[in-house]
BATI-968923 format. One line per 2 residues: for each residue x, y, z of N, C-alpha, C. Coordinates in pm, 1 decimal. Layout:
REM BATI-968923
X:Y:Z:X:Y:Z:X:Y:Z ~ ...
REM end
This chain:
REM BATI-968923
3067.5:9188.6:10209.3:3117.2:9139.7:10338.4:3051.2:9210.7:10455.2 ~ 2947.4:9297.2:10386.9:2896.1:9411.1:10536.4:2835.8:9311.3:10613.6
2756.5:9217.7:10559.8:2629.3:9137.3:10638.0:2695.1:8977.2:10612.6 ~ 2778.5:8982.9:10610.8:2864.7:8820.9:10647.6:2990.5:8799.4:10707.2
3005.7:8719.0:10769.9:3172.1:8720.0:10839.4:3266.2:8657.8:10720.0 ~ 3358.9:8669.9:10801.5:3478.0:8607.3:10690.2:3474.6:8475.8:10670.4
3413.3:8384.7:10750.1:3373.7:8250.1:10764.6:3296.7:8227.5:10665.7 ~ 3235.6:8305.5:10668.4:3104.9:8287.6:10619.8:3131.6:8289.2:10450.6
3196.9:8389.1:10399.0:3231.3:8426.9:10249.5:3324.1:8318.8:10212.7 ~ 3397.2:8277.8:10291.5:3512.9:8162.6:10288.9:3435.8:8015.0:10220.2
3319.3:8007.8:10322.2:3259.9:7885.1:10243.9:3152.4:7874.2:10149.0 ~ 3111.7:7995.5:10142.3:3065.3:8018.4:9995.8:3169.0:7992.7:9882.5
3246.6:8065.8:9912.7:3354.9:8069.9:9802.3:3403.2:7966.8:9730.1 ~ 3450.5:7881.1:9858.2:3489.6:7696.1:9830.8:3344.9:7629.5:9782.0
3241.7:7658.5:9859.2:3126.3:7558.4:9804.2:3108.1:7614.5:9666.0 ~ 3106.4:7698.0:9599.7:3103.8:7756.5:9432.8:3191.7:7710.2:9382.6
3325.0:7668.7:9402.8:3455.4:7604.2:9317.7:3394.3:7481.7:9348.3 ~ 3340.5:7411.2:9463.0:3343.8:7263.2:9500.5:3221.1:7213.8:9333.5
3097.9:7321.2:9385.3:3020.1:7276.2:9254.9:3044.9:7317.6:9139.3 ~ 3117.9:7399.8:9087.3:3165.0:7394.8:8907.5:3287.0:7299.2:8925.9
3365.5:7237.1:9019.9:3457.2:7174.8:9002.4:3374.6:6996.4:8992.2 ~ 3308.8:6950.2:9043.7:3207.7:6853.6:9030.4:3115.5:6835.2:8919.6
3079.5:6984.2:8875.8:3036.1:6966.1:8736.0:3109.4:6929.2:8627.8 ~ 3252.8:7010.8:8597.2:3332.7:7034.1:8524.1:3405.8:6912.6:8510.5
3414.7:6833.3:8603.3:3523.3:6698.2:8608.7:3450.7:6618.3:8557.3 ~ 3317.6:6638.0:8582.7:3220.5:6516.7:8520.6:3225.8:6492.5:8457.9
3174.5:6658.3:8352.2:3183.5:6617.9:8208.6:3289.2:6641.8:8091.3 ~ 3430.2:6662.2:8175.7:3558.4:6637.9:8134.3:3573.5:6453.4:8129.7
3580.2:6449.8:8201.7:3592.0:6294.2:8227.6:3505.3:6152.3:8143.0 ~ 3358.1:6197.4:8144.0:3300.2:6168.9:8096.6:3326.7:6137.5:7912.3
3306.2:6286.9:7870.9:3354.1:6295.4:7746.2:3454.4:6273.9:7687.6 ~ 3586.4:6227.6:7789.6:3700.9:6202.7:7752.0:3717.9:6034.8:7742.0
3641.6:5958.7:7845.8:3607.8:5809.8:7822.0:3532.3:5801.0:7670.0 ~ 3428.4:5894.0:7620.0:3335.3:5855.4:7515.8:3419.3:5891.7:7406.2
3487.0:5985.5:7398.7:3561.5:6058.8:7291.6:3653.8:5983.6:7217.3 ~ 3747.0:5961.7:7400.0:3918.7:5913.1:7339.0:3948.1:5773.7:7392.0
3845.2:5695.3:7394.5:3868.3:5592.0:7463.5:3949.8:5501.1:7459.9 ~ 4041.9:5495.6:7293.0:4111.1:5426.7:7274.2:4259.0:5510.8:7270.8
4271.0:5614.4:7329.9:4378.9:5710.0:7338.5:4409.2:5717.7:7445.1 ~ 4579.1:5767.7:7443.8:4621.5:5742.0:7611.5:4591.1:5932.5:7662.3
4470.0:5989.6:7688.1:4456.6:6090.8:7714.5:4330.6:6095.5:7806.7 ~ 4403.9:6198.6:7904.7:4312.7:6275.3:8023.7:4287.5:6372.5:8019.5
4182.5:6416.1:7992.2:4133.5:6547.6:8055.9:4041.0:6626.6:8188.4 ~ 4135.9:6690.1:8292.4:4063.1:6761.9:8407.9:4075.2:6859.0:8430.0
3980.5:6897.8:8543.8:3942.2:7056.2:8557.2:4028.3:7046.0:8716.0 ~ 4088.9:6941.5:8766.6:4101.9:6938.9:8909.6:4221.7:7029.0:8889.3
4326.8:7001.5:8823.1:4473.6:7097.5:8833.8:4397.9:7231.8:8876.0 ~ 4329.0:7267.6:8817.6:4289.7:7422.0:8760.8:4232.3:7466.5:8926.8
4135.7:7381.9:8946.3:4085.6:7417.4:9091.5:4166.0:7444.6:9162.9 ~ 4242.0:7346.1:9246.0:4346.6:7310.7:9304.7:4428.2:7432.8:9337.5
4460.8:7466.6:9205.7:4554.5:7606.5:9191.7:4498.5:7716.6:9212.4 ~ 4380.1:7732.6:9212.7:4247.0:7882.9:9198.0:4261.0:7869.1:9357.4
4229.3:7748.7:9470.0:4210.0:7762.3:9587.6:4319.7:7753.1:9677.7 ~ 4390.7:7706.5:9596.8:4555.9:7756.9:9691.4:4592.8:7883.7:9673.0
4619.7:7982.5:9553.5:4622.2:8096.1:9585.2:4493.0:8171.4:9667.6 ~ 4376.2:8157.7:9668.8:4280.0:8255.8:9721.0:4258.4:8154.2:9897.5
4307.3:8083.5:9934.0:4244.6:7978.6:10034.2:4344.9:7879.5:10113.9 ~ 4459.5:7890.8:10057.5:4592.0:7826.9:10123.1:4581.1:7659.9:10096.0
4557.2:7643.9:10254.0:4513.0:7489.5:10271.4:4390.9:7391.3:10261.0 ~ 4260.9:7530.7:10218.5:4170.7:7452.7:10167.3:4188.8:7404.6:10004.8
4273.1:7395.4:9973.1:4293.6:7340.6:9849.6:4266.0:7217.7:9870.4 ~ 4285.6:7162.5:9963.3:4297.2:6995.3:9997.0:4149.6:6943.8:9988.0
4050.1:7048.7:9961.8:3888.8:7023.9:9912.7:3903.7:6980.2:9820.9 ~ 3922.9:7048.8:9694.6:3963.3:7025.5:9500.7:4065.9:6886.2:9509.5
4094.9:6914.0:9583.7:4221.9:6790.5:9538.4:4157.8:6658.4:9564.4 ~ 4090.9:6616.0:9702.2:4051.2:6537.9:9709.7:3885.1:6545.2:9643.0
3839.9:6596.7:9654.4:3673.6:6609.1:9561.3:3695.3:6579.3:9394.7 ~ 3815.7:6626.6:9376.4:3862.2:6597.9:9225.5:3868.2:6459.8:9157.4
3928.5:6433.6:9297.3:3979.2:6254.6:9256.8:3887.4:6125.4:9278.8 ~ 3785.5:6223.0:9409.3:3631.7:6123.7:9379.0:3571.1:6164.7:9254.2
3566.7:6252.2:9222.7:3441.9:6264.4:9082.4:3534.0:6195.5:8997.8 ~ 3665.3:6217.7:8929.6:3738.2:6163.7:8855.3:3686.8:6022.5:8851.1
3684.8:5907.9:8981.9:3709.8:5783.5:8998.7:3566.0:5734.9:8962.7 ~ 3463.4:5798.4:9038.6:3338.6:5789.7:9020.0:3320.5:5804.5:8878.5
3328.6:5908.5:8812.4:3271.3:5937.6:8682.3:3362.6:5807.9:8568.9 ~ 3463.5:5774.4:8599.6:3597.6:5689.5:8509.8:3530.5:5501.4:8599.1
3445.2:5535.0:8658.9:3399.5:5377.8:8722.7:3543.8:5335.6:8783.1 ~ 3643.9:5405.6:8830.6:3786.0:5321.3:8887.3:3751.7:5216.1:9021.9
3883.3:5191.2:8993.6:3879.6:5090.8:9112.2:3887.6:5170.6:9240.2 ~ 3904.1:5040.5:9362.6:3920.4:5098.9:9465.1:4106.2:5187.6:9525.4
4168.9:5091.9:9382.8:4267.3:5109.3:9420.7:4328.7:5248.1:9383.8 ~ 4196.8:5260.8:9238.8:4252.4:5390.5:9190.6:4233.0:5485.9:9290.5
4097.2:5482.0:9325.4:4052.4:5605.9:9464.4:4141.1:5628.1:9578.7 ~ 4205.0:5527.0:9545.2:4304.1:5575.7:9683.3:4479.2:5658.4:9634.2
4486.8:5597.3:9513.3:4576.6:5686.6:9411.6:4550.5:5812.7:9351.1 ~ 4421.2:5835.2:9319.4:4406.7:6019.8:9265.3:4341.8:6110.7:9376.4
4295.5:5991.9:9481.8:4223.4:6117.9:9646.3:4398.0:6169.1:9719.7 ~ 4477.9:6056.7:9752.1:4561.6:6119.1:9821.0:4656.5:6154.0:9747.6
4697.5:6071.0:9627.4:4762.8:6162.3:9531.6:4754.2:6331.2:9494.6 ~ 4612.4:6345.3:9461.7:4565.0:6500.5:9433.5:4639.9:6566.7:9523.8
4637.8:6524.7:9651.2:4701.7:6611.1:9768.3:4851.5:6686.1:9777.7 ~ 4927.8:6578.4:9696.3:5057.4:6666.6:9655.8:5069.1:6741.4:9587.5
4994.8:6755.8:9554.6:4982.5:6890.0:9417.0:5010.9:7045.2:9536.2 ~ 4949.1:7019.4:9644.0:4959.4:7179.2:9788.2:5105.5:7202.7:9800.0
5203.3:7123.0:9770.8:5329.9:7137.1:9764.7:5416.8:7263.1:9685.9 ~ 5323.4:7290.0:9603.9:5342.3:7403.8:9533.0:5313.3:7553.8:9639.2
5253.1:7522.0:9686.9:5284.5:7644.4:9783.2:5417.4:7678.8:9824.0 ~ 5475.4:7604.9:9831.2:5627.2:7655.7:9864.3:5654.1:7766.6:9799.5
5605.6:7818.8:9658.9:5665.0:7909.5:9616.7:5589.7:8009.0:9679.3 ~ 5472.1:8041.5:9765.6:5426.0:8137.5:9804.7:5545.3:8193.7:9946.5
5588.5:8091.4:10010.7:5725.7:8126.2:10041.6:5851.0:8181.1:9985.2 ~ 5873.5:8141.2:9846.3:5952.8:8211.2:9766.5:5954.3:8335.7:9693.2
5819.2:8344.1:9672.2:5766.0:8465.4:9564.6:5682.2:8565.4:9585.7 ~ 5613.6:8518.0:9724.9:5496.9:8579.2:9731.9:5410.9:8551.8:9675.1
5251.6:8581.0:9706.9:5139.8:8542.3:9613.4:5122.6:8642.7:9510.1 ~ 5144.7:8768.4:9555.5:5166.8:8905.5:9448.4:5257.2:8864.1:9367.4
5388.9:8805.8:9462.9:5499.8:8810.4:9320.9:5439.7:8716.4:9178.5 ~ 5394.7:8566.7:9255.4:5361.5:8479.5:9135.8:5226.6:8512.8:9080.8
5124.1:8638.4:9090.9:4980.7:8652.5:9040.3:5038.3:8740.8:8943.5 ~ 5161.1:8848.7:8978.7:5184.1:8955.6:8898.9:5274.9:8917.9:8821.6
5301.2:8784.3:8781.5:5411.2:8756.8:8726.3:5355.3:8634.7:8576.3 ~ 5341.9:8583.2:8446.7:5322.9:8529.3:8388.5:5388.2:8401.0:8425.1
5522.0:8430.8:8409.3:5659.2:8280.2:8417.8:5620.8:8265.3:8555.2 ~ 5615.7:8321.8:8689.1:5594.6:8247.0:8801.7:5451.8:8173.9:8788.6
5362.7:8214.8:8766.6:5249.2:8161.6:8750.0:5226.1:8076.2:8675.1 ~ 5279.4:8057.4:8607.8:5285.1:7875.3:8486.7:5392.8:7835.9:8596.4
5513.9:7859.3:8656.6:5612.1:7759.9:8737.8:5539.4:7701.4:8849.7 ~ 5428.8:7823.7:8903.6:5344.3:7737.8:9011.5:5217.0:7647.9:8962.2
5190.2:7663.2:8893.9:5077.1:7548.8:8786.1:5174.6:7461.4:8777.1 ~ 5290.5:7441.6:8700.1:5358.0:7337.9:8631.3:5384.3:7227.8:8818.7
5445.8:7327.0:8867.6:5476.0:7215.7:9003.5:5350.7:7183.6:9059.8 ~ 5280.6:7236.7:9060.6:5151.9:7173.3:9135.8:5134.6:7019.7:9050.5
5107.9:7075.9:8913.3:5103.5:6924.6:8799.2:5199.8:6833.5:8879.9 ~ 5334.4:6856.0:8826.2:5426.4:6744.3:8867.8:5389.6:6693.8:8993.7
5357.4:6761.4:9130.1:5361.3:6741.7:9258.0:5274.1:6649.6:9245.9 ~ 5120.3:6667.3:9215.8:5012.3:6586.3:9216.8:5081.6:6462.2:9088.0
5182.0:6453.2:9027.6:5149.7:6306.9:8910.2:5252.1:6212.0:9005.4 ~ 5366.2:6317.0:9106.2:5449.5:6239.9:9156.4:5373.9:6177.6:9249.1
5309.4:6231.2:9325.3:5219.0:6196.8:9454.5:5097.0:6100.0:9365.4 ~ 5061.6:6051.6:9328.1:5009.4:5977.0:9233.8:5073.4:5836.5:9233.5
5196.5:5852.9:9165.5:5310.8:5747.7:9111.5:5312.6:5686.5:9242.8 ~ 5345.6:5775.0:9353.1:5408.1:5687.5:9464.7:5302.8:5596.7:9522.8
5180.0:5683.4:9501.1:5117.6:5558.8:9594.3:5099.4:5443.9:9498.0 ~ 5065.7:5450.8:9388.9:5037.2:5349.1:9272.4:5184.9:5233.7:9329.6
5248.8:5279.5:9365.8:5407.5:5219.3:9395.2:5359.8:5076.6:9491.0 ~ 5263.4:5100.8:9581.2:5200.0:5026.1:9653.9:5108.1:4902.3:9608.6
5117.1:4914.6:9459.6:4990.0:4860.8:9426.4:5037.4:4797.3:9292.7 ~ 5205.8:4801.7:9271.2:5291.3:4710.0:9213.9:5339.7:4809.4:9039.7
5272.1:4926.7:9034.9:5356.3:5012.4:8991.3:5529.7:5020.4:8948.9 ~ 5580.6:5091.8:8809.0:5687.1:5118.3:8854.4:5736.3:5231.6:8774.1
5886.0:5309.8:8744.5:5876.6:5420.4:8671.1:5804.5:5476.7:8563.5 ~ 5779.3:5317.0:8453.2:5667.3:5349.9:8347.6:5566.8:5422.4:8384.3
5502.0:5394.8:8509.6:5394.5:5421.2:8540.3:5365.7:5621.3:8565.5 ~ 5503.2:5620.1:8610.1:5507.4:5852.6:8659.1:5518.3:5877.1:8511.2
5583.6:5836.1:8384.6:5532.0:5848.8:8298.2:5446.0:5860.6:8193.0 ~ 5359.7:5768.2:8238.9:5173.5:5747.2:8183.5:5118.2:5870.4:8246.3
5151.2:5898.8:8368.6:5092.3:6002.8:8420.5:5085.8:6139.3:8354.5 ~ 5269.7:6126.2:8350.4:5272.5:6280.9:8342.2:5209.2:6280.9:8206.3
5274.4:6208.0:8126.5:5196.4:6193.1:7962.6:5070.0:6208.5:7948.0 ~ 4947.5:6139.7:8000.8:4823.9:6131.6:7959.7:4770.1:6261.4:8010.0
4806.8:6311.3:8124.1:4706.9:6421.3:8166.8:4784.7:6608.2:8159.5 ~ 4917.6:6567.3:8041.1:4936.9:6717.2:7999.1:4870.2:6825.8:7941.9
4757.6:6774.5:7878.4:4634.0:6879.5:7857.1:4573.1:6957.5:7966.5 ~ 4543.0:6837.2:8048.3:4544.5:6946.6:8159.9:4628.4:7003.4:8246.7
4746.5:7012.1:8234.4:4840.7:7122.4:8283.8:4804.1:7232.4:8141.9 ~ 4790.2:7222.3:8069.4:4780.4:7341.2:7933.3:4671.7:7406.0:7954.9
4550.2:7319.9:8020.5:4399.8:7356.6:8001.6:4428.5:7453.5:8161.5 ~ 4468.3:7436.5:8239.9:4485.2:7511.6:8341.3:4543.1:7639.9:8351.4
4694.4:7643.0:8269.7:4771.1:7731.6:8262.9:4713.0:7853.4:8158.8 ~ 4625.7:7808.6:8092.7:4571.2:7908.8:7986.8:4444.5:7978.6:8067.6
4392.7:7915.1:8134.1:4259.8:7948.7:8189.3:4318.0:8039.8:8320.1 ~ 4413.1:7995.8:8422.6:4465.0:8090.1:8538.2:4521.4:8222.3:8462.5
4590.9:8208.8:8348.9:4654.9:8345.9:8271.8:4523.6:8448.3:8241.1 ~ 4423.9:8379.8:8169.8:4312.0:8464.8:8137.4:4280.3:8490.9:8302.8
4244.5:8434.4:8387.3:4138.3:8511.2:8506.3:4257.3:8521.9:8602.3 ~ 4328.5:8547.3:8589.6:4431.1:8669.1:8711.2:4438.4:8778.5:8641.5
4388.8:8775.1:8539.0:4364.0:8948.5:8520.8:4201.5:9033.8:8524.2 ~ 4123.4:8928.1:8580.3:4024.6:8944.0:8681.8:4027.3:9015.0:8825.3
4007.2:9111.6:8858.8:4026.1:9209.2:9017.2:4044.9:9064.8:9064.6 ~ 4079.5:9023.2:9197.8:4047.0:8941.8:9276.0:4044.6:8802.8:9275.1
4019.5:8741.7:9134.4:4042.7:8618.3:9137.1:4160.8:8523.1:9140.7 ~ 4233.6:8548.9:9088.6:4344.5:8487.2:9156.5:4473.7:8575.7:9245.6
4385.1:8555.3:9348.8:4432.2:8677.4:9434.3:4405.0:8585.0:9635.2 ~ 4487.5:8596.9:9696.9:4430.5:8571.4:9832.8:4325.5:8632.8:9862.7
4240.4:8607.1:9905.7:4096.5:8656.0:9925.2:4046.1:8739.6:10028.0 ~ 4181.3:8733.5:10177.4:4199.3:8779.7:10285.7:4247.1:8940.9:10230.3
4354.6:8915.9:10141.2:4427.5:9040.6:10113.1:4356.4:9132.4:9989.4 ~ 4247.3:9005.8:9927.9:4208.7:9145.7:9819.9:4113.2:9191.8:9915.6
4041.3:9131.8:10028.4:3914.1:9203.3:10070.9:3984.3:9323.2:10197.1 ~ 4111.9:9327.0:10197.5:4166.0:9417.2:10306.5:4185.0:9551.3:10217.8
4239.2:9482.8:10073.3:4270.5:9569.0:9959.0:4125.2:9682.9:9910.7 ~ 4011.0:9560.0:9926.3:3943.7:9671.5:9874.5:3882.6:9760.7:9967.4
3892.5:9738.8:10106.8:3852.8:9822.9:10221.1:3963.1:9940.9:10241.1 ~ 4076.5:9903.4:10169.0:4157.2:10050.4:10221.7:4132.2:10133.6:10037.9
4088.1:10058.0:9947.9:4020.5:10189.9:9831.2:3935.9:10241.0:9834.5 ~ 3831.9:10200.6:9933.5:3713.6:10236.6:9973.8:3704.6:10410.4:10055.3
3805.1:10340.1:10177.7:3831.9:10460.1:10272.8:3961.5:10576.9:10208.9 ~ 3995.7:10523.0:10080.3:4072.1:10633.9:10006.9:3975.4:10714.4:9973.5
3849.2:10692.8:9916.6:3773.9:10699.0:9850.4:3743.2:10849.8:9937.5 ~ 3694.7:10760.6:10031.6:3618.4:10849.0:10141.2:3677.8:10978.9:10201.6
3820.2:10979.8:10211.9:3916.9:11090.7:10219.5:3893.3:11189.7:10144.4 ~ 3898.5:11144.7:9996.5:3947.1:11259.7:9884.2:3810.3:11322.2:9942.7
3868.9:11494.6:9859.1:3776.8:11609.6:9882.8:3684.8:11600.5:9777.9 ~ 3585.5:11689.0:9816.2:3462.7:11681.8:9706.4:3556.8:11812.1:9550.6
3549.4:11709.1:9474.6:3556.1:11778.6:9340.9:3456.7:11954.4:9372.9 ~ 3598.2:12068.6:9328.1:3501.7:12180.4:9332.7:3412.1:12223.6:9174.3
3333.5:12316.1:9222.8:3250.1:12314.9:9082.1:3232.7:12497.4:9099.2 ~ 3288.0:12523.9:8974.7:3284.2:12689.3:8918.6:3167.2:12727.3:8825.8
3139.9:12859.2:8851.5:3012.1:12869.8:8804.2:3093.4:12956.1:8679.2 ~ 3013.7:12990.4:8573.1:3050.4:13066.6:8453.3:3057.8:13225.7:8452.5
REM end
């Protein structure tokens, strides 16, 4: 951060999730049309994003969410109608922040059960926000069901992957507070006295 602003690291940060999240959906998506084509199953990498950039990024989550649901639509050939069901759909999934009001981001990073409760609502948030708009487009309860059903792998594929890398320094971590974090270990650093050294 010596030779960049905070701006600056901010959109690095998002543009590196934007491109493994564009890669990753592709060929989730992809392989899941060739694989399971005759199975009622989804597999994505968007939950996972979604959740990585709401804890480290707040409201740029709303990048993953909507970038998710173009590659999804694009890569799945959907309609127009779908694109307008998994772009603004994805978007309810930020709803899950609420618990950063409840818990803190420490509480739910340092916590296993909060951290699957905030994955799990993000899921639901984004299948409800999904359902409703589909609601528009002659949808009806069957339909929040197909949802939640087909794409529970990826609530699993997410929740396993955020458990492994929050025990990564920093990664699932606000990004404001680990880089404040690591400037005050730094200047701890710099305090302590020099180790003395005895001769024989």
């Amino acid at each position: 951060m010596s030779n960049i602003t905070f701006k600056q690291y901010r959109n690095i940060d998002l543009g590196i999730f934007s491109v493994l999240l564009i890669i990753s959906e592709s060929v989730t998506t992809l392989a899941t049309n060739s694989w399971f084509a005759e199975q009622p199953i989804a597999i994505s990498t968007t939950l996972l994003f979604i959740c990585m950039v709401m804890m480290r990024w707040n409201l740029f989550a709303l990048l993953p969410a909507m970038l998710g649901g173009i590659v999804f639509c694009v890569a799945s050939g959907a309609s127009a109608e779908q694109y307008l069901i998994y772009i603004v759909g994805n978007c309810a999934a930020l709803l899950s922040m609420l618990w950063f009001k409840a818990f803190g981001k420490d509480g739910i990073r340092k916590s296993s059960f909060k951290t699957f409760l905030f994955v799990a609502c993000a899921y639901l948030s984004m299948q409800v926000g999904r359902w409703l708009i589909s609601l528009f487009f002659g949808a009806d309860l069957r339909t929040l069901l197909v949802y939640l059903g087909t794409d529970i792998i990826s609530l699993l594929f997410a929740v396993v992957l955020i458990l492994l890398m929050k025990n990564t320094d920093g990664m699932f971590e606000d990004q404001k507070a680990y880089l404040f974090r690591l400037q005050r270990e730094r200047e701890a650093q710099q305090m302590q006295p020099p180790a003395l050294e005895y001769d024989d």
